[in-house]
C-alpha positions as CSV (number, residue, x, y, z in Angstrom):
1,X,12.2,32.5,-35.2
2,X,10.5,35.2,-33.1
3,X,8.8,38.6,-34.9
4,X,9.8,41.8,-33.4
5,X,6.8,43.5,-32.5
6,X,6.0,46.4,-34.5
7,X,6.8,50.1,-33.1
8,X,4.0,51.7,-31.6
9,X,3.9,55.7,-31.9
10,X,4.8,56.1,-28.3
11,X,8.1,54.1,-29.5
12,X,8.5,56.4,-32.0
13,X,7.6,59.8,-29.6
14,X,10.1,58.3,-27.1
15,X,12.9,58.0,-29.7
16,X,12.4,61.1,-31.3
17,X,12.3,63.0,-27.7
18,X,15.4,61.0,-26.5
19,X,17.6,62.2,-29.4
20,X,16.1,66.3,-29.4
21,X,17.4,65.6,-25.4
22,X,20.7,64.5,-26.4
23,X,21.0,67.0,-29.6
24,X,20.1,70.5,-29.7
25,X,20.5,71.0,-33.1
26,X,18.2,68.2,-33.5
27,X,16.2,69.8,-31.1
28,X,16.0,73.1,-32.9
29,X,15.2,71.4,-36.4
30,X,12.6,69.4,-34.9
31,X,10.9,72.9,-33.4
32,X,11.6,74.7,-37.0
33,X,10.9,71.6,-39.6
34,X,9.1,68.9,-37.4
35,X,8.6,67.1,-40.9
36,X,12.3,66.9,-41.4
37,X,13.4,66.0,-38.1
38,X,11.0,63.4,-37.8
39,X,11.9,61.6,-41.7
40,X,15.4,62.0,-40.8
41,X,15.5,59.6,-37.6
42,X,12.6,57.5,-37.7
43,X,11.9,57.0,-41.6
44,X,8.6,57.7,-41.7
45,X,7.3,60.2,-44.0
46,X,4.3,62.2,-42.6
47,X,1.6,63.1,-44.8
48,X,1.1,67.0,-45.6
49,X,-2.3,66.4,-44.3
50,X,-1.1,66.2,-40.8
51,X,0.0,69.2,-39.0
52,X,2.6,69.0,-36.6
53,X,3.3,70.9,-33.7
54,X,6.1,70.7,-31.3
55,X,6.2,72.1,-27.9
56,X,8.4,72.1,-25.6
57,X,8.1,72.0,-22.1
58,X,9.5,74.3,-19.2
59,X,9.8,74.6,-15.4
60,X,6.7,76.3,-15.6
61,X,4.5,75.2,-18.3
62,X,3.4,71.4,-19.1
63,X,1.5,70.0,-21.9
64,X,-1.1,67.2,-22.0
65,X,-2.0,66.0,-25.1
66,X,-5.3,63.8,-25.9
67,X,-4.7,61.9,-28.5
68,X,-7.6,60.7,-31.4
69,X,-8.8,57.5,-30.3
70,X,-8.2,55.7,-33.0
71,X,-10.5,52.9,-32.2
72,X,-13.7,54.8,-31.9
73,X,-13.0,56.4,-35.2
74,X,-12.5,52.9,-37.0
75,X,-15.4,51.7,-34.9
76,X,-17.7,55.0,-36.3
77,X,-16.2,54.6,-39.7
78,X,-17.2,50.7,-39.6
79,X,-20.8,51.5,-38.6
80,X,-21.5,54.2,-41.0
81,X,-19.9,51.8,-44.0
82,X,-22.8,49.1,-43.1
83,X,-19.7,46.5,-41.3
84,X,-21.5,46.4,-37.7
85,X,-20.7,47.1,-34.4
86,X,-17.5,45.5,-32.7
87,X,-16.8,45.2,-29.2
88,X,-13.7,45.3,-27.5
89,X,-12.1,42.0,-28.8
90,X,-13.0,42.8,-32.3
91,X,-16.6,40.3,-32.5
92,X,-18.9,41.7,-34.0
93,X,-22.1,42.6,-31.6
């Protein structure tokens, strides 16, 4: 039996952007309650600690985000708990 592989968060972008193009009341709750919208078609409940913010783009105005790289932080996090330093396939350098 093969494993599906697990969603990734640009899975989870992609879905969420499909359906708030497809439903503008979705699209409006996702601008007003990202929280919500978000729960309410992917299951995932985000933390209170995160802050969301939705923007839409226009015609005239586009958006690129940067996003945390995640690997650094685990990789800074690592170091500073004493767990050494890991290179790109995960051994330890």
């Amino acid at each position: 039996m093969t494993e599906t592989p697990a969603a990734t968060r640009q899975d989870f972008e992609a879905r969420l952007v499909a359906r708030a193009w497809s439903d503008e009341g979705y699209r409006a709750r996702l601008r007003s309650d990202p929280r919500g919208a978000i729960e309410e078609e992917t299951g995932i409940t985000v933390p209170e600690s995160i802050t969301i913010e939705v923007l839409e783009e226009t015609p005239e105005q586009a958006y690129l985000v940067i996003p945390t790289n995640r690997v650094e932080i685990a990789d800074d996090e690592l170091e500073a708990s004493g767990g050494g330093d890991y290179g790109h396939k995960g051994e330890i350098l």
